[in-house]
C-alpha distance (Angstrom), angle and dihedral (degrees) to the residues before:
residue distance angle dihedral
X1 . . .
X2 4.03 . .
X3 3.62 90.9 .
X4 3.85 96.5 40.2
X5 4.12 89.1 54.8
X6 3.86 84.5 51.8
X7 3.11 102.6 63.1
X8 3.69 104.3 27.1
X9 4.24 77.1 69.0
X10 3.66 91.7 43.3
X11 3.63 84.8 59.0
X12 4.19 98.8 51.4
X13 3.19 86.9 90.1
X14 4.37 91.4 77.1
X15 3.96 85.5 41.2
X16 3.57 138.6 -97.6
X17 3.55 107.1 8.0
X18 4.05 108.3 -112.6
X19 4.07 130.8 -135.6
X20 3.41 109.8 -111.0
X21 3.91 120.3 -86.9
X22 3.92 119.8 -107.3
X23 3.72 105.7 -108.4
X24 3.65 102.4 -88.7
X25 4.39 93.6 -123.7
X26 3.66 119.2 106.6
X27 3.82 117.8 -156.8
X28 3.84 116.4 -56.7
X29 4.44 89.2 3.6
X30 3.84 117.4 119.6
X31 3.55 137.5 -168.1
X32 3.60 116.4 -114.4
X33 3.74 122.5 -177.2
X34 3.66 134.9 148.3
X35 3.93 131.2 -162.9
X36 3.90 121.3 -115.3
X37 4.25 110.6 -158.0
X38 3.74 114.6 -141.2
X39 3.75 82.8 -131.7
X40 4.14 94.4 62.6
X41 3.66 82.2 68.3
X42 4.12 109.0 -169.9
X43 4.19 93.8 -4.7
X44 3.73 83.4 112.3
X45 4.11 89.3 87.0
X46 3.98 90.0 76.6
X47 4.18 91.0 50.2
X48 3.52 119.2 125.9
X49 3.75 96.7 -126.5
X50 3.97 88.2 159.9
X51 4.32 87.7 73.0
X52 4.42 88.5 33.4
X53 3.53 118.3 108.9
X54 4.37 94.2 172.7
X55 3.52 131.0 4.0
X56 3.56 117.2 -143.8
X57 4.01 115.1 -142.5
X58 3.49 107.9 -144.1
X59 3.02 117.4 -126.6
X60 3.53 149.5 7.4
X61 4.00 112.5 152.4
X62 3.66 125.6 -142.4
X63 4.13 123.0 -140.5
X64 3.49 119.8 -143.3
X65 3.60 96.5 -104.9
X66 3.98 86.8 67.6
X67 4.49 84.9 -102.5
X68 4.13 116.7 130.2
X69 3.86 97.3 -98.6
X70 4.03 99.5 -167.7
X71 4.15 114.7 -11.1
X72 3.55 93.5 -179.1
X73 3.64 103.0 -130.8
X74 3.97 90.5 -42.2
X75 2.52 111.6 -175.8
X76 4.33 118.3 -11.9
X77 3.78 87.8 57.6
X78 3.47 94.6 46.0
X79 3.92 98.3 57.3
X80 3.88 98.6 110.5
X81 4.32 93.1 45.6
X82 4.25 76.1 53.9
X83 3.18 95.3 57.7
X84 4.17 105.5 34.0
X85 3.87 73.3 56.7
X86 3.41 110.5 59.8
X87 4.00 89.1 32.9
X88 3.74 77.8 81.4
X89 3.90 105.9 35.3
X90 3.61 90.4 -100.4
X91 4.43 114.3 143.5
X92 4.03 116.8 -137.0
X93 3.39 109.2 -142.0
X94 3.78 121.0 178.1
X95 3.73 116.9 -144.4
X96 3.89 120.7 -127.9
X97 3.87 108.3 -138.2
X98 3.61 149.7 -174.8
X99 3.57 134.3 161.2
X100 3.62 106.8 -171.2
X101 3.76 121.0 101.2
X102 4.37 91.8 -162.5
X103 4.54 87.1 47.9
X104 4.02 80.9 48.7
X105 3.64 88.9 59.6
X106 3.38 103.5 36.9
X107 4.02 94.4 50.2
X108 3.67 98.9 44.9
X109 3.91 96.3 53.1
X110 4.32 87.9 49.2
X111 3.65 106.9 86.6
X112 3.85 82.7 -168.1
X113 3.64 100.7 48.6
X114 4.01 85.5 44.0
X115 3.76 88.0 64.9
X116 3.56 100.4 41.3
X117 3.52 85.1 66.2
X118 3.69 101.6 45.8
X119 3.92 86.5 51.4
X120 3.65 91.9 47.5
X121 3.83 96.8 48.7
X122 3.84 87.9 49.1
X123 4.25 92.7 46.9
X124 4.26 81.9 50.5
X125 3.74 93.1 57.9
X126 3.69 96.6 42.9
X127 4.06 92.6 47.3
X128 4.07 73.8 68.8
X129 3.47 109.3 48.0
X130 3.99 107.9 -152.4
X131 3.66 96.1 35.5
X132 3.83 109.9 111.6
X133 3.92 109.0 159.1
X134 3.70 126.7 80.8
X135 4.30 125.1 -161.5
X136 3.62 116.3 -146.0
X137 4.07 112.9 -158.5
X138 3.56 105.4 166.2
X139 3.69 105.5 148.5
X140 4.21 121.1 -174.3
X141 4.08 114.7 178.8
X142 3.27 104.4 -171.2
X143 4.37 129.0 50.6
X144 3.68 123.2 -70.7
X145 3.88 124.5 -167.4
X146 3.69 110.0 -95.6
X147 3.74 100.4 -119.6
X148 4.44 71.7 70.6
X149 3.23 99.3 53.5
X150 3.87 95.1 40.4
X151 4.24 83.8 51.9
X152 3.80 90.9 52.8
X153 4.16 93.6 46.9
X154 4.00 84.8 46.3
X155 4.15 95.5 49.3
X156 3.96 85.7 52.7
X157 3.83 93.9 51.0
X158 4.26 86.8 45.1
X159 3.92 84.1 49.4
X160 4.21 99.1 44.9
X161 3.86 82.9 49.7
X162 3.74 93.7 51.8
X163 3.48 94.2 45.6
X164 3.86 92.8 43.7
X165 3.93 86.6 56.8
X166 4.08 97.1 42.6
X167 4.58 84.7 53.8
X168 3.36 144.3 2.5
X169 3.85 103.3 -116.7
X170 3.46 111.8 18.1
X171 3.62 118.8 160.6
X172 3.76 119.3 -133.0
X173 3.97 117.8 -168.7
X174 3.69 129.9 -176.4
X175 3.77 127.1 -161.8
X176 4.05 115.0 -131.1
X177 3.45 137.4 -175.5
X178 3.57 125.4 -102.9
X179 4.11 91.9 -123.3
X180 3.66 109.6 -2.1
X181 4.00 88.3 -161.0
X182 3.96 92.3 169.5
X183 3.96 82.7 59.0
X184 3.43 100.6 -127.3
X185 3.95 102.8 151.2
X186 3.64 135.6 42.7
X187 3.59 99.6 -129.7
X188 3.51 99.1 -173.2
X189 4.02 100.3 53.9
X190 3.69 87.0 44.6
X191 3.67 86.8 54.6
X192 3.80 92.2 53.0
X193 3.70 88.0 46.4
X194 3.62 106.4 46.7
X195 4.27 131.3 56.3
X196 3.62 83.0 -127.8
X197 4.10 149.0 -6.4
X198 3.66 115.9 -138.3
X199 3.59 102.1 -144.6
X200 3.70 119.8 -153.7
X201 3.45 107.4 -108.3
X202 3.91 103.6 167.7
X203 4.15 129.0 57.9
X204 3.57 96.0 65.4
X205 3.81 89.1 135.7
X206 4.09 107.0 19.0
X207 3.23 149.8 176.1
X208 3.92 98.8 -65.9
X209 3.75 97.9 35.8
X210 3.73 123.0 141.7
X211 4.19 85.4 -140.0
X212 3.50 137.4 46.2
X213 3.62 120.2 -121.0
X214 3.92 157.7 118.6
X215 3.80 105.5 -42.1
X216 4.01 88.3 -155.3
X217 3.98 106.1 21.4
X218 3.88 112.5 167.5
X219 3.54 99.6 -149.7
X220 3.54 127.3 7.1
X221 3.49 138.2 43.0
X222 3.54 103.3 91.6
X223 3.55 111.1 -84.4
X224 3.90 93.1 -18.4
X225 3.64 102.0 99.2
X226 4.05 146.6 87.7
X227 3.63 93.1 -98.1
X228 3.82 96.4 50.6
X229 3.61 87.4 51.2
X230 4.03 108.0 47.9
X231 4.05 77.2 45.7
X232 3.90 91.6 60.1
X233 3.87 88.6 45.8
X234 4.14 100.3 44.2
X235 3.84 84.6 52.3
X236 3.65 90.3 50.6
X237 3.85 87.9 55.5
X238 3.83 100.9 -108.6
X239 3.60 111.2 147.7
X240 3.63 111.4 -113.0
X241 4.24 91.5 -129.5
X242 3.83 82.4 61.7
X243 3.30 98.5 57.8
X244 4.33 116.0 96.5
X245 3.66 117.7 -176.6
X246 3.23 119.4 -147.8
X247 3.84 118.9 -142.2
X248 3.75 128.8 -152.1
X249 3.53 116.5 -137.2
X250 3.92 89.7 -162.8
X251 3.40 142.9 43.1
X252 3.88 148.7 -165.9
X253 4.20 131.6 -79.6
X254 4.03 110.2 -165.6
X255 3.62 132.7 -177.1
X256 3.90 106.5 -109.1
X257 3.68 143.6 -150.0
X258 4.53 86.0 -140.5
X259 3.47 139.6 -13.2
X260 3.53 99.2 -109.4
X261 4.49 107.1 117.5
X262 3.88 105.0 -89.6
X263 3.79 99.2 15.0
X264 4.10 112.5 163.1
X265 4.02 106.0 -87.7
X266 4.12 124.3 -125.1
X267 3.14 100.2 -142.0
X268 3.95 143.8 -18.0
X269 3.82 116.7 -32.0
X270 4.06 120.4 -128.9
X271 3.92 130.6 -135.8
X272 3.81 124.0 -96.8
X273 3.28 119.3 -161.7
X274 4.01 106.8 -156.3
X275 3.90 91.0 -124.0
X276 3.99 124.6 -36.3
X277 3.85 142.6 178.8
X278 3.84 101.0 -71.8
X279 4.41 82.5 -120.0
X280 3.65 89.8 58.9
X281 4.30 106.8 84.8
X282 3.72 91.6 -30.8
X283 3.77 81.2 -174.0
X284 3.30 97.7 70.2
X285 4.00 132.0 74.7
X286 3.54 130.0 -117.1
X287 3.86 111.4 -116.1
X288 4.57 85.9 -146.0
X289 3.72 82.6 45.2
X290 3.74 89.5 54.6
X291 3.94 94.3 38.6
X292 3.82 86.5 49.7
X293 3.55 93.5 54.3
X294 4.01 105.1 34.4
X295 3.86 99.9 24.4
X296 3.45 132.5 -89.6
X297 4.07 124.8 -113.4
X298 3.37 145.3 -176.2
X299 3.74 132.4 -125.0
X300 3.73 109.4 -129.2
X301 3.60 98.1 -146.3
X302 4.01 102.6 31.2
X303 3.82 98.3 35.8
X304 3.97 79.4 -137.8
X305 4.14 112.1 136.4
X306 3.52 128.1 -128.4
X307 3.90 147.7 151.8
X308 3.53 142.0 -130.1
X309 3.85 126.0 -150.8
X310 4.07 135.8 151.9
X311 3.46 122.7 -128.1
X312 3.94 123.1 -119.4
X313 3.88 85.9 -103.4
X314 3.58 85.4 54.0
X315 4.04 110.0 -106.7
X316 3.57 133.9 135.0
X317 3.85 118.0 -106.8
X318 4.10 117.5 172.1
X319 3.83 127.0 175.7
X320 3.55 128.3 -160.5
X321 3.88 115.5 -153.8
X322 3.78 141.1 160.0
X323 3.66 130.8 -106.7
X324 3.92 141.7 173.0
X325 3.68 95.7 -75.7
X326 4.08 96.7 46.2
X327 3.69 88.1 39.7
X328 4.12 87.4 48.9
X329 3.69 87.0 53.8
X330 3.97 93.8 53.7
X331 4.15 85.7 53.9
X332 3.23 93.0 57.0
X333 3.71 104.0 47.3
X334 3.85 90.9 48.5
X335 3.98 80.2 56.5
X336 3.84 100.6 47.4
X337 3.83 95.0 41.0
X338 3.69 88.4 48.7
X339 3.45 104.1 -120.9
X340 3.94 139.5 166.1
X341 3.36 95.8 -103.8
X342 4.18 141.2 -114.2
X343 3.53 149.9 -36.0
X344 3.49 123.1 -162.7
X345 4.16 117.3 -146.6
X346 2.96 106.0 -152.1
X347 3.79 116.8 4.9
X348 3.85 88.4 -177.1
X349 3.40 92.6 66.6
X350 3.36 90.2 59.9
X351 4.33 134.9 75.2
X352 4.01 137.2 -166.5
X353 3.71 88.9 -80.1
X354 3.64 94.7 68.0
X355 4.34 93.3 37.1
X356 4.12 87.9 69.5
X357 3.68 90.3 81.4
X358 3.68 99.5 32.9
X359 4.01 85.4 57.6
X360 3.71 92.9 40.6
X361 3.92 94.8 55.5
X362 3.84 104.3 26.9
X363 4.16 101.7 27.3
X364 3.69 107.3 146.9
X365 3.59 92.2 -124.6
X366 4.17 75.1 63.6
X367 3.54 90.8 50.1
């Protein structure tokens, strides 16, 4: 209740503060949105807009001082993804980011900087007319004092009410962690706050990981899976319909010590994007490429895929990926534990043979 009172008075400033919206979902409806990276340039022509309910533009980054530090074109060379979008009912949205834990602090203790950036994020949307929605991925993995995280809950109440007064239905999202053990959000006022939190559902074994193993397993794995995590956020009090996975259409390939699923790594893992337009990270390999080549598998316990091959110097390397039957199995516990639906990162890492089952579970004709 302390931190609630906070920030509803943090908020005054925008007016009367506001009950929270219903979640905007109506029986068997789901939202569907997917996240397009700056750096995937025009790979939004093969989307499947058809299945989309939101496209998140990805991304413009936030200084500490609560300025745009880099909005990557957003959104003047963006104008023809706009339009391809709404041509099919689909909402832009650009996402508000930052990645630095010390900016995170910095901003959400400045009253000034805080508004800056609520000003700013409303000037973006009008410099589109028609947009309404707004993404917020600000992402801190390590703790923050709580007079920081009690800032950051109050700039997202300022913003909903902004955005509340600017249109009658926006729809305000806000990207969360799968299990924020430094703290660092209040889940459940942002819950109360927001249409919907997009809960990371992906990363569960990384880059830098001391094991290989599925980066978005739904059961499994210890803690380090989909069920574990929804769990962590029911308990918390988060309505279920406000709850948006987000789904990883890549994964990681390590160098490891054997090729027995989960084996310690030697060394940092790279991304795999499941497939992707040969322009987009041509450096990078394609985890069905890899599959294709060194045999694909299946993790017993997961369902996740992966593959196993030694190097011509001899070592272990494994990479665990995602595919249309793992992915299939992420639909359809989002439908049985009744949740608000998905959010694709990154759709250009995807292609039309992993849309079947994204149509099949979420069509709007489903919805």
């Amino acid at each position: 209740m302390r931190v609630l009172s906070f920030l509803l008075l943090a908020a005054a400033g925008c007016g009367a503060a506001r009950a929270p919206i219903a979640t905007p979902l109506i029986g068997d409806r789901f939202f569907v949105a997917g996240y397009h990276p700056y750096w995937a340039g025009n790979a939004w022509t093969s989307y499947p807009f058809d299945a989309l309910t939101e496209l998140y533009f990805f991304e413009v980054e936030v200084a500490r001082d609560g300025s745009f530090l880099d909005s990557h074109g957003w959104p003047g060379d963006w104008r023809a993804l706009v339009d391809r979008a709404r041509a099919n009912n689909v909402q832009v949205t650009p996402t508000i980011s930052m990645h630095s834990a010390a900016g995170f602090e910095e901003l959400f203790t400045n009253v000034a900087a805080v508004d800056r950036l609520v000003n700013g994020i409303v000037a973006l949307l009008d410099a589109t007319p028609g947009l309404t929605g707004v993404h917020l991925d600000l992402e801190v993995f390590r703790p923050v004092p709580l007079a920081v995280r009690d800032g950051y809950t109050a700039f997202v109440a300022k913003l909903a009410n902004r955005l509340r007064a600017r249109e009658p239905r926006p729809v305000l999202s806000v990207f969360t962690l799968a299990f924020d053990d430094d703290d660092v959000y209040n889940e459940r006022a942002l819950a109360e706050l927001a249409d919907y939190l997009v809960v990371q559902g992906y990363d569960f074994h990384s880059r830098a990981d001391a094991r290989a193993g599925p980066t978005a397993a739904v059961t499994g794995w210890g803690r380090l899976n989909w069920g574990s995590v929804v769990d962590r956020f029911v308990a918390m009090g988060v309505p279920p319909r406000r709850i948006v996975m987000a789904v990883p259409m890549y994964g990681y390939q390590w160098p490891t010590e054997s090729g027995e699923p989960g084996a310690m790594t030697r060394g940092p893992g790279v991304i795999v994007p499941l497939t992707a337009p040969p322009q987009v990270l041509p450096e990078l390999p394609r985890a069905r490429a890899q599959a294709s080549v060194h045999g694909a598998r299946r993790d017993t316990v997961s369902g996740s895929p992966f593959y196993v091959y030694r190097e011509a110097a001899g070592g272990w390397v494994q990479g665990w990926y995602e595919d249309a039957q793992s992915l299939r199995a992420k639909y359809e516990f989002v439908r049985q534990r009744g949740l608000g639906g998905i959010a694709i990162f990154p759709l250009a890492y995807g292609d039309a043979e992993l849309w079947g089952g994204l149509r099949d579970t979420f069509s709007r004709a489903r919805r």
